[in-house]
Biopython code that builds the backbone (N, CA, C, O; Angstrom):
import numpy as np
from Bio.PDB.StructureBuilder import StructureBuilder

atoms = [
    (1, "UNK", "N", (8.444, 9.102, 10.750)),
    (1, "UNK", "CA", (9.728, 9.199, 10.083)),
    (1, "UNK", "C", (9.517, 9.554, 8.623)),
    (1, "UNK", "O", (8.363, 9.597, 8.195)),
    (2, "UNK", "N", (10.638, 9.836, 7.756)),
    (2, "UNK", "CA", (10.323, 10.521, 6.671)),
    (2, "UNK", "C", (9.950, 8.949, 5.434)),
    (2, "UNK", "O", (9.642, 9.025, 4.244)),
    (3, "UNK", "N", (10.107, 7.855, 6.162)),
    (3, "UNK", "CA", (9.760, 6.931, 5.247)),
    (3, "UNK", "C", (8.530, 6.292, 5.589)),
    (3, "UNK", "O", (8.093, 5.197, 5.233)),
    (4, "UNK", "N", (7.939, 7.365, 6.513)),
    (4, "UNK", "CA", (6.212, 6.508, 6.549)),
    (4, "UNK", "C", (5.595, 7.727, 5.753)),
    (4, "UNK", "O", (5.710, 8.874, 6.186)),
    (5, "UNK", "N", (4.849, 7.398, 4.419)),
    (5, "UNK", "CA", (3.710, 8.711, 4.230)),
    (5, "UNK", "C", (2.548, 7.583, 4.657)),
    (5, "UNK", "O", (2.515, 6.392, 4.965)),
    (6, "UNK", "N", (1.731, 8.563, 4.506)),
    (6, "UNK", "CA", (0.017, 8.405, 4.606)),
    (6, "UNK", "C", (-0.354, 8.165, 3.140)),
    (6, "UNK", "O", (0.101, 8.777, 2.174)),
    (7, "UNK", "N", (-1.154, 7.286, 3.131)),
    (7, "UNK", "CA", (-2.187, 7.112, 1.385)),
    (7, "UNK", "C", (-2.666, 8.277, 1.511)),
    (7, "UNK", "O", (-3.432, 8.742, 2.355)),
    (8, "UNK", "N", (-1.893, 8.979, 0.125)),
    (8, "UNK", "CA", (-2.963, 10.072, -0.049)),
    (8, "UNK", "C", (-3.287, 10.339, -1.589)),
    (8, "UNK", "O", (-2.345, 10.135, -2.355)),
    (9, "UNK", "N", (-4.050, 10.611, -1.941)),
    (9, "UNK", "CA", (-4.321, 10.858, -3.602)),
    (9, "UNK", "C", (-3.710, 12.285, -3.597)),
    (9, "UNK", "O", (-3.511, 13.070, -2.669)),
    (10, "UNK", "N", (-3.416, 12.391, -5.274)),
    (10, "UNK", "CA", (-2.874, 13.669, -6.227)),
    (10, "UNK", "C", (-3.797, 14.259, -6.731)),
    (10, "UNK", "O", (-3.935, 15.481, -6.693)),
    (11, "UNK", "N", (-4.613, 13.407, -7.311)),
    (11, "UNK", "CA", (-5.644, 13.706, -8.571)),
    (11, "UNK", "C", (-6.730, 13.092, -8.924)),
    (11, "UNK", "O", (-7.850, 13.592, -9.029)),
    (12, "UNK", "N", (-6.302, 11.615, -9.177)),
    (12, "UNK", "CA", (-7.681, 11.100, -9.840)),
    (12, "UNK", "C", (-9.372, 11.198, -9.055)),
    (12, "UNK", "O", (-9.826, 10.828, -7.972)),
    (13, "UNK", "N", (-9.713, 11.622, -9.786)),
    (13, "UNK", "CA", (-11.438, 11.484, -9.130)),
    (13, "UNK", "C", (-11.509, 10.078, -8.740)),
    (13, "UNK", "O", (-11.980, 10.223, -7.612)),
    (14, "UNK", "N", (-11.381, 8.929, -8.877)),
    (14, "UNK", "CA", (-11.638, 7.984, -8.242)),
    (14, "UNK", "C", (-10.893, 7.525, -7.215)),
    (14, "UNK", "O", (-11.189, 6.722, -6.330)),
    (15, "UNK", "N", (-10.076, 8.010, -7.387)),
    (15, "UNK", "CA", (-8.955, 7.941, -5.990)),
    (15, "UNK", "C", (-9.445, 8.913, -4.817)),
    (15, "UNK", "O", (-9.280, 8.758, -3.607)),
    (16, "UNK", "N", (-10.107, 9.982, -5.506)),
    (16, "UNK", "CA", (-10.467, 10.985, -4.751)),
    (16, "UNK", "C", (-11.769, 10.562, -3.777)),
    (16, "UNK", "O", (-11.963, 10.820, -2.589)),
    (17, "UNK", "N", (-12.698, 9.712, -4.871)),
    (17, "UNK", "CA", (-13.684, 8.975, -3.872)),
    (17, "UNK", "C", (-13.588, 8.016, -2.913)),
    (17, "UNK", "O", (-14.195, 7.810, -1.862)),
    (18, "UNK", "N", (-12.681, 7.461, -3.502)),
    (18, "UNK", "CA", (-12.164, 6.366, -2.249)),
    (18, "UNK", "C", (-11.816, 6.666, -1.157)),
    (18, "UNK", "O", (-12.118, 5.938, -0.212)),
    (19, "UNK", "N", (-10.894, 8.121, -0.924)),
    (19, "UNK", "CA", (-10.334, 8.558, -0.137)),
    (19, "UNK", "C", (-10.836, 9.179, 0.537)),
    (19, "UNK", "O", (-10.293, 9.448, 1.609)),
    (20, "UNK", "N", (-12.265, 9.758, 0.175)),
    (20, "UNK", "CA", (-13.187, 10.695, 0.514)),
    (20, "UNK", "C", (-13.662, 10.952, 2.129)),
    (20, "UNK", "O", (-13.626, 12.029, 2.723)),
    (21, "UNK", "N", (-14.018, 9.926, 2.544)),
    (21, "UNK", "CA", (-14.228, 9.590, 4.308)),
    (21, "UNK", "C", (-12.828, 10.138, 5.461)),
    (21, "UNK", "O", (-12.998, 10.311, 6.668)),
    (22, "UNK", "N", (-11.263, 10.371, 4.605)),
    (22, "UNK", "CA", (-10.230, 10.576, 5.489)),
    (22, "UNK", "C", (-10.041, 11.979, 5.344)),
    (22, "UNK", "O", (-9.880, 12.757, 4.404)),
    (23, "UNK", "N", (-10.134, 12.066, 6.939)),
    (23, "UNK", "CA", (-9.182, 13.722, 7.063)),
    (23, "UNK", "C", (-7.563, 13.266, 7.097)),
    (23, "UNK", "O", (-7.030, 12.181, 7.329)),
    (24, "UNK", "N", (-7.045, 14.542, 6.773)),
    (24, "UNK", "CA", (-5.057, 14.252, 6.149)),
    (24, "UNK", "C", (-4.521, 13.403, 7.488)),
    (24, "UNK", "O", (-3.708, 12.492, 7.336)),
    (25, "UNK", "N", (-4.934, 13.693, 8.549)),
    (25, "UNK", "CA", (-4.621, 13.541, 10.044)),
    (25, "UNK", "C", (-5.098, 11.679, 9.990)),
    (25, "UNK", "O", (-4.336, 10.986, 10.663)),
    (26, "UNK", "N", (-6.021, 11.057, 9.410)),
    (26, "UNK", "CA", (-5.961, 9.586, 9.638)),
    (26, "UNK", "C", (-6.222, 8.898, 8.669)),
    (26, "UNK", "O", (-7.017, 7.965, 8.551)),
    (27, "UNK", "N", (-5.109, 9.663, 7.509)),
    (27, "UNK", "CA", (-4.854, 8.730, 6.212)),
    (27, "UNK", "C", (-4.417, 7.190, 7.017)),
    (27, "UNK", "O", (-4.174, 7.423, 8.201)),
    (28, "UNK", "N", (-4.299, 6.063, 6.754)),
    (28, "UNK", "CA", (-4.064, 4.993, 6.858)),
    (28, "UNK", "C", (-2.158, 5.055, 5.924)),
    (28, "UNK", "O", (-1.765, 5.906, 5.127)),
    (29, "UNK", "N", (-1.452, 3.909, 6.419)),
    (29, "UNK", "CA", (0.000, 3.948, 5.486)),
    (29, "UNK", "C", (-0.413, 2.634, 4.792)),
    (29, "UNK", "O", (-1.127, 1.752, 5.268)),
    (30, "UNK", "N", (0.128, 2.667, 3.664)),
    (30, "UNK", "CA", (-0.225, 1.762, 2.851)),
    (30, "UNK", "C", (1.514, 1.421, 2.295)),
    (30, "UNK", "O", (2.229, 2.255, 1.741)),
    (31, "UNK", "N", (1.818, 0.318, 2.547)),
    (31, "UNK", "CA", (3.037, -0.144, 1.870)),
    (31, "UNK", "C", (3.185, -1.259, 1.197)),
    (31, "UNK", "O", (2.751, -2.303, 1.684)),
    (32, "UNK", "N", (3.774, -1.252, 0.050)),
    (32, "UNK", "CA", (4.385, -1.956, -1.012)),
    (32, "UNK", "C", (5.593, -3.258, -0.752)),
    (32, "UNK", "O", (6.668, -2.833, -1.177)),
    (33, "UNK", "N", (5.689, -4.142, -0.408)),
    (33, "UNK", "CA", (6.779, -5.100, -0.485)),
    (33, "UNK", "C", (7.094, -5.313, -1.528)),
    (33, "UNK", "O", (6.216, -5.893, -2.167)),
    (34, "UNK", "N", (8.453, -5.012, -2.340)),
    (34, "UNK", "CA", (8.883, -4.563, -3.243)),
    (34, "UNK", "C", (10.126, -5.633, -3.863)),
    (34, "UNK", "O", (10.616, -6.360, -2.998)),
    (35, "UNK", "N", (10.688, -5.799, -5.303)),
    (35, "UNK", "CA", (11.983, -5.548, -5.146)),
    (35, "UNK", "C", (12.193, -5.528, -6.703)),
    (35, "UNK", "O", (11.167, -5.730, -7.353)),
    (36, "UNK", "N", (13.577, -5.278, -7.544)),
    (36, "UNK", "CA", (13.628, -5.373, -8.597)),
    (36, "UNK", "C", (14.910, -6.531, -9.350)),
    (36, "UNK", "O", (16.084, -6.792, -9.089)),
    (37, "UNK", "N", (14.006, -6.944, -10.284)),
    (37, "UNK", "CA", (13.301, -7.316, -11.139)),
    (37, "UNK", "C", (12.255, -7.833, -10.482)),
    (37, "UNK", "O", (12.436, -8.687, -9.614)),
    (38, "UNK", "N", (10.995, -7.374, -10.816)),
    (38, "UNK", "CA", (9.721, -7.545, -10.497)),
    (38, "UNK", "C", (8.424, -6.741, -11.478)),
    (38, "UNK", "O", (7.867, -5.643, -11.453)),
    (39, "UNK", "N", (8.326, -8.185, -12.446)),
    (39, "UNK", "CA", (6.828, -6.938, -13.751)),
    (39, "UNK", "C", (5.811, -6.729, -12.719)),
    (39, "UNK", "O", (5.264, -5.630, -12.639)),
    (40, "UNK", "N", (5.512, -7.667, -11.936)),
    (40, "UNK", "CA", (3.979, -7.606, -10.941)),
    (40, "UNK", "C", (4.292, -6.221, -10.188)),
    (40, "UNK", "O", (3.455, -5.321, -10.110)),
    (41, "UNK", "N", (5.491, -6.149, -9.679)),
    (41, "UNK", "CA", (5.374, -4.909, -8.465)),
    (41, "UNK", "C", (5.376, -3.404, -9.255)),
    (41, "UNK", "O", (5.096, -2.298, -8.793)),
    (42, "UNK", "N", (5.911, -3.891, -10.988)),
    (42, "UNK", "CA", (5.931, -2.331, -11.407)),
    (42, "UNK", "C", (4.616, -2.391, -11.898)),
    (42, "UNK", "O", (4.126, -1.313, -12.234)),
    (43, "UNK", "N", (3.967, -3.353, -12.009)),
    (43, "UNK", "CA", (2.347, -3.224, -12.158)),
    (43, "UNK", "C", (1.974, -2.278, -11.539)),
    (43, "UNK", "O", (1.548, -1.176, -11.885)),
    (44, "UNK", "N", (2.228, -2.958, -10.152)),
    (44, "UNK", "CA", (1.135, -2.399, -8.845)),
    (44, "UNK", "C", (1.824, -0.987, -8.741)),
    (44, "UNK", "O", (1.080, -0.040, -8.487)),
    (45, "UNK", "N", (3.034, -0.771, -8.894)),
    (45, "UNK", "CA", (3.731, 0.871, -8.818)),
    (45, "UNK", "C", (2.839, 1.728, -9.877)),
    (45, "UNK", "O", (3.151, 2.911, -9.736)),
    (46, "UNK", "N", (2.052, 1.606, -10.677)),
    (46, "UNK", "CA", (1.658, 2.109, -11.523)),
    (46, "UNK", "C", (0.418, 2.282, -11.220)),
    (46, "UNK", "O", (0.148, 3.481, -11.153)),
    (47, "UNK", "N", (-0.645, 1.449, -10.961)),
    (47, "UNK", "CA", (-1.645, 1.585, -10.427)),
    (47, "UNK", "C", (-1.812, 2.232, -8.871)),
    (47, "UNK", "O", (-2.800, 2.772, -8.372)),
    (48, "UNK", "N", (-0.529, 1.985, -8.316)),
    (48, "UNK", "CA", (-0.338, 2.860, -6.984)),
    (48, "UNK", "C", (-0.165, 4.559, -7.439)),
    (48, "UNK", "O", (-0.683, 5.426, -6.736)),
    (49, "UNK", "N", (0.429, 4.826, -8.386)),
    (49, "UNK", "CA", (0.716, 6.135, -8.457)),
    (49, "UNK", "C", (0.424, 7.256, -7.747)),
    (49, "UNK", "O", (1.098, 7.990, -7.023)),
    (50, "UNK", "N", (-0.856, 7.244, -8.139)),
    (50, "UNK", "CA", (-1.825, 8.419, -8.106)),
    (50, "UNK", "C", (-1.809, 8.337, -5.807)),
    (50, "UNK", "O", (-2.029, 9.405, -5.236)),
    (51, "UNK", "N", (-1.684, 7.728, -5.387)),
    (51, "UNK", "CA", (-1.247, 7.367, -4.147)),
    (51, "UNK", "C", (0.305, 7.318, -3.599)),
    (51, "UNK", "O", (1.264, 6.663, -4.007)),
    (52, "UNK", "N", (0.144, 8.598, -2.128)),
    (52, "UNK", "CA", (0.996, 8.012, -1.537)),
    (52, "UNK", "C", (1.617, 6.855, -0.867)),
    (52, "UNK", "O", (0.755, 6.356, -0.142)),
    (53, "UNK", "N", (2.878, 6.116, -0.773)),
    (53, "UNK", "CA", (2.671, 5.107, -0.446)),
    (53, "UNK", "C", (3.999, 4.361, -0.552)),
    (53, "UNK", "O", (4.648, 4.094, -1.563)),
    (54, "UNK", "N", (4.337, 3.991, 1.173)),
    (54, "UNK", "CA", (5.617, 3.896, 1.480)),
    (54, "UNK", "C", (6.371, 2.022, 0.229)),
    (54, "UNK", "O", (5.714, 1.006, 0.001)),
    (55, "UNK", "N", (7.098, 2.176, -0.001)),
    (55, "UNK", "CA", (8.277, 1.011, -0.463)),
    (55, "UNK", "C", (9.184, 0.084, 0.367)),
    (55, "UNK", "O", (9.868, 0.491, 1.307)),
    (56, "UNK", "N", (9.151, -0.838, 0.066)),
    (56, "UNK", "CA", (10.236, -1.722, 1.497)),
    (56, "UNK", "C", (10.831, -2.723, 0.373)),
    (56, "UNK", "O", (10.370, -3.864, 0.348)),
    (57, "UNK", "N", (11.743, -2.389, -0.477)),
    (57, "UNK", "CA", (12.737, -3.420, -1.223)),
    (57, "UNK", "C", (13.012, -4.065, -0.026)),
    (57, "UNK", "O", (13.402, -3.514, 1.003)),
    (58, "UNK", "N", (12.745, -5.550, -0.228)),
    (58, "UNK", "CA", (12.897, -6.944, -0.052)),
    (58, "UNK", "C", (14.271, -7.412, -0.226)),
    (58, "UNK", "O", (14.791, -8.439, 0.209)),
    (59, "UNK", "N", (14.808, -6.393, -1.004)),
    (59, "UNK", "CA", (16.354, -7.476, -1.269)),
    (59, "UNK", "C", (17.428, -6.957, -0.624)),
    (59, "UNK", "O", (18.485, -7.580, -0.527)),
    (60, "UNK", "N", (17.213, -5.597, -0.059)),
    (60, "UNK", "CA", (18.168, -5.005, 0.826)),
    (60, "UNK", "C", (18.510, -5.836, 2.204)),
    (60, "UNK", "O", (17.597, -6.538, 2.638)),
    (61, "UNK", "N", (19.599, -5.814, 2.834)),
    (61, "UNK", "CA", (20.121, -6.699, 3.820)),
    (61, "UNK", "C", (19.292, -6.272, 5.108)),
    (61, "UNK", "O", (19.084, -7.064, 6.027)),
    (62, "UNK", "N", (18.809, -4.887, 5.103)),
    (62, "UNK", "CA", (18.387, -4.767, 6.195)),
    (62, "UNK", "C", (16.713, -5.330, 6.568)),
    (62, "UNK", "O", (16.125, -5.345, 7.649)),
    (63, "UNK", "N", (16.223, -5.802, 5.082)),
    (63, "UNK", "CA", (15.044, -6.215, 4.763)),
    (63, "UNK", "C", (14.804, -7.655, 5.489)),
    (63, "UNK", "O", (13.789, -8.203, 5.920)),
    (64, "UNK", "N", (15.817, -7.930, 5.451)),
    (64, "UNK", "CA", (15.938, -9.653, 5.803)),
    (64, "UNK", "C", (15.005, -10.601, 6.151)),
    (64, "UNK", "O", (14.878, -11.743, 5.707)),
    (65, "UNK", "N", (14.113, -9.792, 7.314)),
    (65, "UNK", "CA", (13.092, -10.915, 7.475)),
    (65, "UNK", "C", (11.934, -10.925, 6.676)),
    (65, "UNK", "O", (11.050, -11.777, 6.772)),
    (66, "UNK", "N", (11.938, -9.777, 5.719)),
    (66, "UNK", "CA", (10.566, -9.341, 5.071)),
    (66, "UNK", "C", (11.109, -10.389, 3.581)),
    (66, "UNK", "O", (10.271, -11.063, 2.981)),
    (67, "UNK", "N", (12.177, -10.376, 3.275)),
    (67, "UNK", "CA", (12.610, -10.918, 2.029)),
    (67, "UNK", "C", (12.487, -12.615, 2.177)),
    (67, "UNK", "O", (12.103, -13.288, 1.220)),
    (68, "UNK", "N", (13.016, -13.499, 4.054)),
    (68, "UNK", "CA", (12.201, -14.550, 3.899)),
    (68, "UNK", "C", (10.763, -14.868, 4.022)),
    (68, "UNK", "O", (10.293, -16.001, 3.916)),
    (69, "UNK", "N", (9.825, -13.331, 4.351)),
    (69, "UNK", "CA", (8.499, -14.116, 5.057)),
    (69, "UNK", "C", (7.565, -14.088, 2.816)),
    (69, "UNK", "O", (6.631, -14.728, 2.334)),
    (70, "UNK", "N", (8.346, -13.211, 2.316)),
    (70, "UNK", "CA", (7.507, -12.529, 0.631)),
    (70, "UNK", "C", (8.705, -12.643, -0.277)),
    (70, "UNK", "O", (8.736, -11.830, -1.201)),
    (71, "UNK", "N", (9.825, -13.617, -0.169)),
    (71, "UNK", "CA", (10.057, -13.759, -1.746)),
    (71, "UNK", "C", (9.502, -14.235, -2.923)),
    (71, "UNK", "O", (9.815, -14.061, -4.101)),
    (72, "UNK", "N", (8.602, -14.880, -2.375)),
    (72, "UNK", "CA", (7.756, -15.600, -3.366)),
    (72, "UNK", "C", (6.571, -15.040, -3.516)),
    (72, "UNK", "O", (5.813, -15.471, -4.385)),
    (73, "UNK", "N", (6.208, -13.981, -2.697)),
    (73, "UNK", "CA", (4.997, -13.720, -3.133)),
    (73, "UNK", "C", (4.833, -11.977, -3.729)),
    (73, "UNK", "O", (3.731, -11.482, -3.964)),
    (74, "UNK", "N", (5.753, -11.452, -3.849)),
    (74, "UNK", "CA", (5.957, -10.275, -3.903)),
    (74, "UNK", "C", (5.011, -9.811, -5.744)),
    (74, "UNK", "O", (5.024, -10.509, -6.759)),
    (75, "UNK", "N", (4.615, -9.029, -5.629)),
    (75, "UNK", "CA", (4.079, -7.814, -4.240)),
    (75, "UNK", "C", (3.628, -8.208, -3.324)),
    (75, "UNK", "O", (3.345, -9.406, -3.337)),
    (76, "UNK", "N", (3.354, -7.461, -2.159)),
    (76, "UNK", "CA", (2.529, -7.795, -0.804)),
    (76, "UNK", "C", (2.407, -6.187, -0.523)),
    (76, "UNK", "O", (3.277, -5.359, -0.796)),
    (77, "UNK", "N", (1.160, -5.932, 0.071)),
    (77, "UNK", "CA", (0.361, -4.935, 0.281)),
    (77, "UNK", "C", (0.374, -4.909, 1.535)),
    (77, "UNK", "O", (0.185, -6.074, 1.884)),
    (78, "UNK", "N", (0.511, -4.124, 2.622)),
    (78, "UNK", "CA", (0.074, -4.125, 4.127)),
    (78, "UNK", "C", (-0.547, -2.515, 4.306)),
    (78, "UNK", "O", (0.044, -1.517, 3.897)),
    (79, "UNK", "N", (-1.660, -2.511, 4.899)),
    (79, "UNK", "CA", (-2.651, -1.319, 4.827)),
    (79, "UNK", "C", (-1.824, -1.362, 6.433)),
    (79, "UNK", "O", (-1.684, -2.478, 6.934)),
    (80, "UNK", "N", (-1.259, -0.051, 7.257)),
    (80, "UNK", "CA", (-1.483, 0.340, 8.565)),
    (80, "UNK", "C", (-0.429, -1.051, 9.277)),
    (80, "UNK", "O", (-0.532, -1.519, 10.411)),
    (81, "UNK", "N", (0.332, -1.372, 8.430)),
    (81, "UNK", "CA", (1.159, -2.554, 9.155)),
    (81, "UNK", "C", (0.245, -3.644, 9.015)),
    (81, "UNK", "O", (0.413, -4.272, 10.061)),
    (82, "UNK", "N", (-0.643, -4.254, 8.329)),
    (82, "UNK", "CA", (-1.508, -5.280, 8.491)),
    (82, "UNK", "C", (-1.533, -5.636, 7.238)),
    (82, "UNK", "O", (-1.870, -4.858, 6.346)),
    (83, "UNK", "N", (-1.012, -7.415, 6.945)),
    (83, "UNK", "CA", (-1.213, -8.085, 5.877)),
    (83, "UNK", "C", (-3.181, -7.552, 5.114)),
    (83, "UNK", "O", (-4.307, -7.738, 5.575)),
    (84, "UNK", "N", (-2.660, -6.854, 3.782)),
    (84, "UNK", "CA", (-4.020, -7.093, 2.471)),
    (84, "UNK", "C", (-4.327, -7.851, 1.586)),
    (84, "UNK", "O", (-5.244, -8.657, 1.431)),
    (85, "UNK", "N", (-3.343, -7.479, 0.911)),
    (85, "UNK", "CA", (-2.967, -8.672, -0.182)),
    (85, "UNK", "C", (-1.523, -8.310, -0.773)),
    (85, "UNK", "O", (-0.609, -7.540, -0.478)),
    (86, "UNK", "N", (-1.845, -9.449, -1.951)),
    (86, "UNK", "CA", (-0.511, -9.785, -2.637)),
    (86, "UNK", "C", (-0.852, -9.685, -3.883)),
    (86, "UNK", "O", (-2.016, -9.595, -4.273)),
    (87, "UNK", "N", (0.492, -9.700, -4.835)),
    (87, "UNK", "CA", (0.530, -9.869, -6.510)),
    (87, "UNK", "C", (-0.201, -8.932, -6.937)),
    (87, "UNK", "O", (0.420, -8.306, -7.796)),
    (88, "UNK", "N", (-1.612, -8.363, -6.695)),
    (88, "UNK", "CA", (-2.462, -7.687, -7.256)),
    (88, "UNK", "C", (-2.981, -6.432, -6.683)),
    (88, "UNK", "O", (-3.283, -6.633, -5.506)),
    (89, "UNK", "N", (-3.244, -4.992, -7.116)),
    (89, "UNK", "CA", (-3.728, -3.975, -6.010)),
    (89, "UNK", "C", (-5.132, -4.793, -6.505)),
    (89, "UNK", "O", (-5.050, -5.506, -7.505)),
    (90, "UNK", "N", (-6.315, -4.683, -5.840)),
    (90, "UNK", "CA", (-7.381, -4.781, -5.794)),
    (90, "UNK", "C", (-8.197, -3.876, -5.331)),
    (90, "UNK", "O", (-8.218, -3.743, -4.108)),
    (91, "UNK", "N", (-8.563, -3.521, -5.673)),
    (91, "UNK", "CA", (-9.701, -1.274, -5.793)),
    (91, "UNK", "C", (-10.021, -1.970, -4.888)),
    (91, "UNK", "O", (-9.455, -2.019, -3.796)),
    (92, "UNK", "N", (-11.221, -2.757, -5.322)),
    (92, "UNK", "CA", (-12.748, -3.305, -4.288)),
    (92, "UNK", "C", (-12.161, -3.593, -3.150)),
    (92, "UNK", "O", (-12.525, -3.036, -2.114)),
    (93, "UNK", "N", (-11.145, -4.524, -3.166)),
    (93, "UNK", "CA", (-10.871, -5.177, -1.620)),
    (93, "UNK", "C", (-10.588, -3.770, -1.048)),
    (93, "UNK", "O", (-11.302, -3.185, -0.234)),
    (94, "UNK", "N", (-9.267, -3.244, -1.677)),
    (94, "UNK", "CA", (-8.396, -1.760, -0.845)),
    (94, "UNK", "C", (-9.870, -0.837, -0.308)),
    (94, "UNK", "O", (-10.170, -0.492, 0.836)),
    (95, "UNK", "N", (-10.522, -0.639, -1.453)),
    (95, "UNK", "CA", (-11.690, 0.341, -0.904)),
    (95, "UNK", "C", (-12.535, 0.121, 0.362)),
    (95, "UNK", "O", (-12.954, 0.963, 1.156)),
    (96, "UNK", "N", (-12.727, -1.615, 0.358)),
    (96, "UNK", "CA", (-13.227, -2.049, 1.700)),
    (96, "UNK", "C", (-12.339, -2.171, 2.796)),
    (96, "UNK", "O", (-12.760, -2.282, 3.947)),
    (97, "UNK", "N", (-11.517, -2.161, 2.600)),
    (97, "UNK", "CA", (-10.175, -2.342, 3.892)),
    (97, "UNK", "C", (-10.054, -0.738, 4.425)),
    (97, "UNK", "O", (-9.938, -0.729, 5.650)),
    (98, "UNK", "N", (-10.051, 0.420, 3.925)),
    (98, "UNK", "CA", (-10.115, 1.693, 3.668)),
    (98, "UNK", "C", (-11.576, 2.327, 5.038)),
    (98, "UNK", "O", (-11.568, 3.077, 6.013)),
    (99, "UNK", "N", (-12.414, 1.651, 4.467)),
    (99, "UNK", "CA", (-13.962, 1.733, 4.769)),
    (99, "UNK", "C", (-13.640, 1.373, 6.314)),
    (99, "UNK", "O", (-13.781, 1.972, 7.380)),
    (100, "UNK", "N", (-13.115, 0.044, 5.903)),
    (100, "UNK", "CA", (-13.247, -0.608, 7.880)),
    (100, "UNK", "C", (-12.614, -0.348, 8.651)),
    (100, "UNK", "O", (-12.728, -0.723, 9.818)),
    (101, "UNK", "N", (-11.515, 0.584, 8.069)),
    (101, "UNK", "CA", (-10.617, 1.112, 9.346)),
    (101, "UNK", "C", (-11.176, 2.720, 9.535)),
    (101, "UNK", "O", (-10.965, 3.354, 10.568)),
    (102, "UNK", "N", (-11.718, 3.118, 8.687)),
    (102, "UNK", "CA", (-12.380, 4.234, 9.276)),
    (102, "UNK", "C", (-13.843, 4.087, 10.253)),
    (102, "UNK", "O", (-14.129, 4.845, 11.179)),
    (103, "UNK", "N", (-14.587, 3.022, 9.827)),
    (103, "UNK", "CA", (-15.633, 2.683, 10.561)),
    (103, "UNK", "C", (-14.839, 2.322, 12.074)),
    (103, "UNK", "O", (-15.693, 2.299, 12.960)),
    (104, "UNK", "N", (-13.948, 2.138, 12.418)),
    (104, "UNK", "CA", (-13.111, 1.617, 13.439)),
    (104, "UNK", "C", (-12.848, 2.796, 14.142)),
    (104, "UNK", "O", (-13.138, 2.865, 15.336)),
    (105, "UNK", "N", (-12.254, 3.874, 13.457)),
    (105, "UNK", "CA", (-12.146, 4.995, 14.247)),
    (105, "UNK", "C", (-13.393, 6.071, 14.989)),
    (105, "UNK", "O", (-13.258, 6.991, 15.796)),
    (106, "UNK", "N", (-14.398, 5.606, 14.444)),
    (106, "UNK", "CA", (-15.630, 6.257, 14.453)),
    (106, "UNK", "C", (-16.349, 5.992, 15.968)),
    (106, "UNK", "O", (-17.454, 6.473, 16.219)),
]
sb = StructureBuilder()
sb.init_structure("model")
sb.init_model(0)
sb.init_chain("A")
sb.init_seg("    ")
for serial, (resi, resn, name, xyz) in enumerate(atoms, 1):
    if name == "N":
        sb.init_residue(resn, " ", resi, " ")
    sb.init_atom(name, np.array(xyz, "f"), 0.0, 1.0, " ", f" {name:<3s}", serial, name[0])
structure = sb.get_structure()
């Protein structure tokens, strides 16, 4: 659907290395649990940039169950539909989470 992209980098060389192991065909989706007012999530929107990478505002009605399982913890990260983390992007972890789902496809 037009609201799933694939993680994909623009530009940065280090984004570019990270990404390096995926053909366009098994980018992983990487999504954001979102909502606003939120400084942490425009953190992570910022450090997400350079990445594609789907949004799910939390406060919309249709959000409902996502807004009781992460009001409190928002941001929340899910690589491929699968809890990563929260509050923080984390390179190292993302880069290893990245790694093991391609070692998976292999």
């Amino acid at each position: 659907s037009d609201e799933m992209f694939a993680l994909k980098t623009l530009c940065r060389p280090a984004a570019l290395q990270l990404l390096r192991p995926f053909s366009t065909k098994t980018l992983p989706t990487l999504t954001l649990f979102t909502k606003d007012p939120c400084p942490l999530c425009d953190e992570a929107k910022e450090v997400l940039q350079p990445f594609k990478h789907r949004q799910v505002d939390i406060s919309l009605p249709q959000n409902k169950l996502w807004w009781d399982k992460y009001k409190w913890d928002i941001p929340v990260f899910h690589l491929d539909g699968r809890f990563a983390m929260k509050h923080r992007v984390d390179m190292t972890l993302l880069d290893k989470l990245l790694q093991d789902i391609e070692t998976q496809k292999t």
